[in-house]
C-alpha positions, 0 to 999 in steps of 0.5 A, spaced: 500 500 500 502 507 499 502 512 502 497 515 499 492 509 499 487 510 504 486 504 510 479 507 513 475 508 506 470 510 510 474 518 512 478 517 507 483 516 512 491 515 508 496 511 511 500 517 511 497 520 515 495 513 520 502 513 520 504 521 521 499 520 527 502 514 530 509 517 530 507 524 533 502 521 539 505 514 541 498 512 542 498 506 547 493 502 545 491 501 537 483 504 538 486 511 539 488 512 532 481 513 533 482 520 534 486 520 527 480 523 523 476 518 527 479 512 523 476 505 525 470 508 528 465 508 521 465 500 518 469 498 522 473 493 516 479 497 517 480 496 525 485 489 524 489 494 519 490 499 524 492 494 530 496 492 525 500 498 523 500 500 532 503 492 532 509 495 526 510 501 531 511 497 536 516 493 534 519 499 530 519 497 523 515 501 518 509 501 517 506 498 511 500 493 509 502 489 504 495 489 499 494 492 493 489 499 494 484 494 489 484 488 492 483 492 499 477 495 496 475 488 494 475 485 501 472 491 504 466 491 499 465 484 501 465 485 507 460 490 507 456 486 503 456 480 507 455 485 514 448 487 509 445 480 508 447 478 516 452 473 515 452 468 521 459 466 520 460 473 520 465 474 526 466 482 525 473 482 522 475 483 515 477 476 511 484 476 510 486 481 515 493 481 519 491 476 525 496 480 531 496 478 538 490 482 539 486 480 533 
């Protein structure tokens, strides 16, 4: 993903601006970056990226999301589709997101 792509489509959140948040605040636990343009707070398919990326900062290693811009877009919409139709084996994580400690 680049910089410019963003990783809350709801608020046309960019990781450049997650990632210039994350390193100017240090949030201590991922839902702060919340207060980023309020990131994660609409769908909510983004949040596992964005534990993800507080993970990466953690660990001091940059901070990308290996996806393409499309492809991100596509799980996305799947995933509102199947959150519309009231999937039961929906569990409220996005197919294919990052799995962290605490996700």
């Amino acid at each position: 993903m680049d910089p410019d792509d963003h990783v809350c489509l709801c608020f046309h959140v960019s990781l450049r601006k997650i990632a210039n948040f994350i390193a100017r605040e240090n949030p201590q636990v991922p839902s702060q970056i919340s207060e980023c343009l309020g990131a994660g707070t609409g769908c909510q398919w983004c949040v596992p990226f964005l534990k993800k990326l507080h993970s990466l900062h953690l660990e001091g290693k940059p901070m990308d999301l290996p996806v393409s811009p499309e492809e991100y877009a596509s799980r996305r919409a799947r995933y509102r589709s199947e959150k519309r139709a009231g999937d039961p084996n929906d569990r409220g994580e996005p197919d294919g997101a990052p799995r962290g400690e605490d996700g």
